[in-house]
C-alpha positions as CSV (number, residue, x, y, z in Angstrom):
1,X,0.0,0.0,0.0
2,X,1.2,3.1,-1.1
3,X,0.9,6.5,1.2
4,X,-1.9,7.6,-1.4
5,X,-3.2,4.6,-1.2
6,X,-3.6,4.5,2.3
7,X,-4.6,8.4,2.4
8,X,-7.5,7.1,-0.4
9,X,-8.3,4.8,1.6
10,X,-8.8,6.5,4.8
11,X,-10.8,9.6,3.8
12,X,-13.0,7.0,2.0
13,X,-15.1,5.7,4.9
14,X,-18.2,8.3,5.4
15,X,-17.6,11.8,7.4
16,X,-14.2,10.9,7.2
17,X,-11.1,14.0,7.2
18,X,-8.0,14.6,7.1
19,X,-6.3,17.4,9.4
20,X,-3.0,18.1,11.1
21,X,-3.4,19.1,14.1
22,X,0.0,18.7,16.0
23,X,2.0,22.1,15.3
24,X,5.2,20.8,16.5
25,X,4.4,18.1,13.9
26,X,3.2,19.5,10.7
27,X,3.4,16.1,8.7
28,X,1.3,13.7,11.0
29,X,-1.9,13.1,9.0
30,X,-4.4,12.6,11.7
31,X,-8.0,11.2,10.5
32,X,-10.8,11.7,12.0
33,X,-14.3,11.1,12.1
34,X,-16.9,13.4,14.0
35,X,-13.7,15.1,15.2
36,X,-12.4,11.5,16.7
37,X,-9.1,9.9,15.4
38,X,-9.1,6.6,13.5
39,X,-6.3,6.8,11.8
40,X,-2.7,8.6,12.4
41,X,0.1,8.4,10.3
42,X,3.1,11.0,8.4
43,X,2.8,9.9,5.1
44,X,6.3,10.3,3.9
45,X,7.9,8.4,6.6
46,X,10.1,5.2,5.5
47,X,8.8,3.2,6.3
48,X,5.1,4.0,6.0
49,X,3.0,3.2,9.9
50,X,-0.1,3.8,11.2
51,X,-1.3,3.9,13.9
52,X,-5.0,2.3,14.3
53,X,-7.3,1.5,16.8
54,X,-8.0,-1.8,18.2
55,X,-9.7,-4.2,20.1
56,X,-7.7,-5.3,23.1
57,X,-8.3,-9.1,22.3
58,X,-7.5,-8.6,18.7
59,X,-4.7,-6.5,19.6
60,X,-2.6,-9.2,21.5
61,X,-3.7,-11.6,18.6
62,X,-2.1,-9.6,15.7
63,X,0.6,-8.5,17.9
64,X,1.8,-12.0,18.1
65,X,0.9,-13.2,14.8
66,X,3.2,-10.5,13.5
67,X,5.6,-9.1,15.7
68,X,7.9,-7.4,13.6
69,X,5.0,-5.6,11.7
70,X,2.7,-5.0,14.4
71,X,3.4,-3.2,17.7
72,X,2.0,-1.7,20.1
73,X,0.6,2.4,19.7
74,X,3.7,4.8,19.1
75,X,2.5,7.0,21.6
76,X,-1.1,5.9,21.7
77,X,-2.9,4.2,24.6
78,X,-1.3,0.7,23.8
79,X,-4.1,-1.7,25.1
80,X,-6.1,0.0,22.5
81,X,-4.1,1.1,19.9
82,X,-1.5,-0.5,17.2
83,X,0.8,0.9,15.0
84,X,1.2,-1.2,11.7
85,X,4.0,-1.2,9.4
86,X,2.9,-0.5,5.9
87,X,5.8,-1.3,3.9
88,X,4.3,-4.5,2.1
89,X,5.1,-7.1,4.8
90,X,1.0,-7.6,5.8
91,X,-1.3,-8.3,2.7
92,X,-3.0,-4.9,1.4
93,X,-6.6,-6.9,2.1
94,X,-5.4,-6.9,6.0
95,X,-4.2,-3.2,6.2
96,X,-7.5,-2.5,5.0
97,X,-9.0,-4.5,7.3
98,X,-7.4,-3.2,10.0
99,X,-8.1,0.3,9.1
100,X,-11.7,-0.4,8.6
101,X,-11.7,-2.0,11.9
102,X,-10.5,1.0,13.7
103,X,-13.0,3.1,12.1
104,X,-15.8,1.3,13.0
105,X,-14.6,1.3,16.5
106,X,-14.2,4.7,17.0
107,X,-17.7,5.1,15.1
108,X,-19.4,2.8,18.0
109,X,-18.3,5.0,20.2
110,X,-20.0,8.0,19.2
111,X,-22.9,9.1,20.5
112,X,-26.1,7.6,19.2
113,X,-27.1,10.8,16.9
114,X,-23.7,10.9,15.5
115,X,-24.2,7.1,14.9
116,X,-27.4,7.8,13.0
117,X,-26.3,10.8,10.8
118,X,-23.3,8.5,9.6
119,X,-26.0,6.0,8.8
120,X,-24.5,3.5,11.7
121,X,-26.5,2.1,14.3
C-alpha cells in the first residue's frame, strides 16, 4: 500500500477528514471522524506506519501473529491502539482491514445521533 493509497483509503469511509493538528508536527496526518481519530500516520515516513485502533483481544492476537510488523501504539494508549508497518510485509486486504476496523470502532463510540447521521446504528 502506497501513502496515497492509504490516504485514499482512509478519507473513504463516510464523514471521514484529514487534518493536522499537531504544530510541532506539521506532517502527522491525523484522521478523523466526528472530530475523533481513527487513523494517524506521516505519510512520507520510510517506512510507512499507522497507527489504528484496536480491540484489546484482537490487539494481543495480531501482535503476536506479526511481531515485527505490528506493535504496540507509538505514543497511543497501547491496550487500545497499534501501530502497523505498511511497507508491504501484511497483505493490502489486512491493512484494510485493520483500518476499517479501527474506524468502525471509534464510530461505536460515538454518540447515538452521530451514529445515525453516519447512517451507523
Amino acid at each position: 500500500m502506497t501513502p496515497e493509497q492509504l490516504r485514499s483509503f482512509c478519507l473513504s469511509f463516510n464523514a471521514a477528514v484529514e487534518e493536522f493538528p499537531f504544530s510541532r508536527h506539521p506532517d502527522v496526518s491525523a484522521f478523523k471522524v466526528v472530530g475523533k481519530i481513527f487513523a494517524l500516520t506521516t505519510l512520507d515516513a520510510r517506512p510507512l506506519t499507522v497507527n489504528l485502533k484496536c480491540d484489546p483481544a484482537d490487539a494481543g492476537r495480531l501482535r503476536e501473529g506479526h511481531p515485527e510488523l505490528i506493535v504496540p501504539g507509538w505514543h497511543m494508549n497501547k491496550r487500545h491502539w497499534n501501530t502497523v508497518t505498511v511497507d508491504g510485509g501484511l497483505p493490502d486486504r489486512l491493512v484494510r482491514e485493520l483500518i476499517e476496523d479501527s474506524y468502525d470502532l471509534v464510530v461505536a463510540g460515538l454518540p447515538r445521533a452521530e451514529r445515525l447521521r453516519l447512517d451507523r446504528p
